[in-house]
N, C-alpha and C positions, 0 to 999 in steps of 0.2 A: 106091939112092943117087941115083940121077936126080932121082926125085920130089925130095927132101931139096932137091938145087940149085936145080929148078925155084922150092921155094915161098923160099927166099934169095932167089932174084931176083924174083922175085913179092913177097916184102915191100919190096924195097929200091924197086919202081916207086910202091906204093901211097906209100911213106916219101915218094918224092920229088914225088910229084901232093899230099901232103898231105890224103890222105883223111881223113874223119874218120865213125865213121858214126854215126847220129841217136842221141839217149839214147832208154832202151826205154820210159822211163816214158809215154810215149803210147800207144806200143804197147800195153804191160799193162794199161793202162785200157781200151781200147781192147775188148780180150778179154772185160774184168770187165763193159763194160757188155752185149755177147754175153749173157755167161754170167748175166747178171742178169736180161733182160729185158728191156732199156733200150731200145724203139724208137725214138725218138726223137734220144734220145742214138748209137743207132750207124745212124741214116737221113741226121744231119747230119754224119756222119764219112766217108759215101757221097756227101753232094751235095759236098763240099768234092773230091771226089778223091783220097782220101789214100792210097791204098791205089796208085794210079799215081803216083806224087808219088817221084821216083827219090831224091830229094834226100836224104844220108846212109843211103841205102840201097845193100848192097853187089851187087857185079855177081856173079850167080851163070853167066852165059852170056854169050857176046858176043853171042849172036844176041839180039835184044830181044823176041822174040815167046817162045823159050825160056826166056828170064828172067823173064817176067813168070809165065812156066810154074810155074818152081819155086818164085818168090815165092808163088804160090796155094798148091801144095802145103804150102809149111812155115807159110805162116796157116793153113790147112784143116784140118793136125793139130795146130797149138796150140790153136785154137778147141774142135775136141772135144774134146782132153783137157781144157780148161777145166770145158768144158760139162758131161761124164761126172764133173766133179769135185764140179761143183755142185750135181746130183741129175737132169742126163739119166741113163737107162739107158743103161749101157758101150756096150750093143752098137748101139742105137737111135745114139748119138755116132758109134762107129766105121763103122758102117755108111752114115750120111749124110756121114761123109770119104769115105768111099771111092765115093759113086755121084755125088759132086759134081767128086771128081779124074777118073774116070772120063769125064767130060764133056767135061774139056779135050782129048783125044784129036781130037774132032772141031774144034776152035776154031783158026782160021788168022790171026785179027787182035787186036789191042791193043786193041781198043773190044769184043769177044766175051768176052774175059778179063775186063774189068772188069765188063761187064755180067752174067756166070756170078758173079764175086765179090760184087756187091750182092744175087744171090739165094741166094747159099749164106749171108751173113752176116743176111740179112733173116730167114732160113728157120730158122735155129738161134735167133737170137734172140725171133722168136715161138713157137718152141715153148718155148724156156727161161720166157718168160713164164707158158705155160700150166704149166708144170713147177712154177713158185712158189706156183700155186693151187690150195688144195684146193677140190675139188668138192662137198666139205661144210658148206663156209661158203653162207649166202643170199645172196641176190644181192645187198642191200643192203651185205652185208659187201664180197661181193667188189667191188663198185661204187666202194666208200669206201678200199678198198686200191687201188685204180687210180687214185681221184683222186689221193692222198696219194702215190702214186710219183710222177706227171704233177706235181705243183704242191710237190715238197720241195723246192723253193727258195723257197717263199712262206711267211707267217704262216696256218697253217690250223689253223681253231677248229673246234669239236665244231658249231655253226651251217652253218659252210661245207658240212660234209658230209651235215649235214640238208637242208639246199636241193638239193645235187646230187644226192641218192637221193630226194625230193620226201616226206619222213619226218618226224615230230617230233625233234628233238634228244633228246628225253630216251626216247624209240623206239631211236636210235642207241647213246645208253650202253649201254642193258637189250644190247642183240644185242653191244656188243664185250663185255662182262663176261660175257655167257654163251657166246657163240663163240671167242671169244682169250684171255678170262680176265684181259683186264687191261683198263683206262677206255681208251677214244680217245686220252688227250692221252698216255697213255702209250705206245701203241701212231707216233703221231705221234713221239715223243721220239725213240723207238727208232730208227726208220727215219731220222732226222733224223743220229743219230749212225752209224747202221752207211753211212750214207753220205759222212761226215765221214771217216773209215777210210779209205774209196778214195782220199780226196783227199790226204788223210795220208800213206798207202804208195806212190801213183802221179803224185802232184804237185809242185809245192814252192810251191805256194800259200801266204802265210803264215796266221798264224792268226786274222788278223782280217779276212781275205780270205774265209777257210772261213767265220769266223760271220758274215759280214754274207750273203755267197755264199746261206747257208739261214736268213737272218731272225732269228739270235740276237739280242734286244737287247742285245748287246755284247759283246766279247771274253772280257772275265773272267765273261759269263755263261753262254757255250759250254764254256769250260775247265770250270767247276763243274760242269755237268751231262756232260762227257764223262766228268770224273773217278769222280762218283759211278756213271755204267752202264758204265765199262770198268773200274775200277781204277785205274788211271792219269792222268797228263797227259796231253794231245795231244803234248807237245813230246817226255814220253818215249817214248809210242807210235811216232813218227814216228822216233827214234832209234833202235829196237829194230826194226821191220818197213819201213821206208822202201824200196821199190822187191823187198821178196822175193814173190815169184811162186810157183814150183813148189815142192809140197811133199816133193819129193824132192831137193830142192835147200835148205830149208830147215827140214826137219823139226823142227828145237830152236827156231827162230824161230815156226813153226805150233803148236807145243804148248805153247808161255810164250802165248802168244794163248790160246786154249780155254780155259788155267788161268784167265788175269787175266779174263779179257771174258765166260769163261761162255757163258750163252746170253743173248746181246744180242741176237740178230739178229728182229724181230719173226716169228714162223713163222707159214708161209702153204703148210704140207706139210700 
């Protein structure tokens, strides 16, 4: 019965400070680009600070050095289960949770925390990267799936990625049609939309934000090609999955996905 009182007064203080805490859609992007690979994407979400950034974030400790404690711990296990969701191995996930929380043990300052956090989120997300690629593709392949992740906000032609593997263009089709089984530009398409998706469920970008964002030549030219490799619009997609995360949290929302979208996602398993 205590407890009970305590968290009464406990909400009526936060009521009257007018707390409000941040929306998660940064946050879950935030994971997805973790769990994607995305260095770049999650090195400038590290120089920014964000992860020290208290602002709509709630107080789990008064002490501030313990707070920042537990803030690690509850990113460190959303991270891996992200990650284990993605196609880390479970245990290779939970095990890098746990030798990374582990660590805080020794950590006395706010600048050690943050410093442990750039390398535990640097550390998942480079392996996650390697996780994406099979060791069966040539190197030309894997070279041209790295451009094409680095540069899906640009116009990239089947030329761009001849120059950057120093190959003939028509060298590059022959290797994605016999490696991927599908031409470049469709391979480009793909990744162009399965990354429209994040922005879709974690954003609220509008939609000619998203197409200009990856180089569509124009709105209703994005919508057309998201339709034809999802099934859908963008604006229904974004109505159906908008901000759902965990799939035990949304399981009926994750399996209308799978059914409408298939296998969209370019494989790199």
């Amino acid at each position: 019965m205590r407890l009970l009182e305590e968290w009464y007064r406990h909400e009526t203080r936060d009521y009257d400070e007018e707390f409000v805490h941040r929306e998660p859609n940064e946050e879950m992007m935030f994971y997805r680009y973790v769990a994607s690979g995305n260095i770049e994407a999650v090195r400038e979400n590290c120089k920014a600070h964000r992860f020290m950034d208290s602002s709509g974030v709630g107080v789990l400790s008064r002490d501030p050095i313990q707070n920042m404690k537990y803030h690690f711990v509850v990113g460190t296990a959303l991270i891996a289960r992200t990650c284990a969701e993605e196609g880390m191995g479970t245990e290779m996930a939970f095990r890098l949770s746990d030798f990374y929380i582990q660590k805080l043990d020794y950590i006395t300052t706010l600048k050690d925390i943050e410093n442990l956090h750039v390398k535990m989120v640097m550390d998942y997300t480079r392996r996650m990267k390697v996780a994406h690629q099979n060791a069966g593709f040539s190197r030309p392949i894997n070279s041209c799936m790295n451009y094409i992740y680095a540069h899906i906000k640009e116009r990239i032609t089947i030329e761009d990625l001849a120059e950057h593997t120093h190959n003939s263009a028509s060298y590059i089709s022959r290797l994605f049609k016999e490696e991927l089984g599908i031409s470049a530009s469709d391979y480009i398409r793909k990744a162009k939309i399965e990354t429209s998706k994040n922005l879709l469920r974690y954003s609220e970008y509008s939609l000619i934000d998203i197409a200009n964002y990856l180089s569509f030549s124009s709105q209703s030219h994005f919508i057309q090609v998201f339709q034809k490799e999802v099934g859908m619009t963008p604006k229904k997609y974004r109505e159906l999955y908008f901000s759902t995360f965990w799939k035990s949290g949304s399981d009926e929302a994750e399996s209308k996905e799978e059914q409408t979208a298939g296998d969209s996602v370019p494989s790199q398993d």
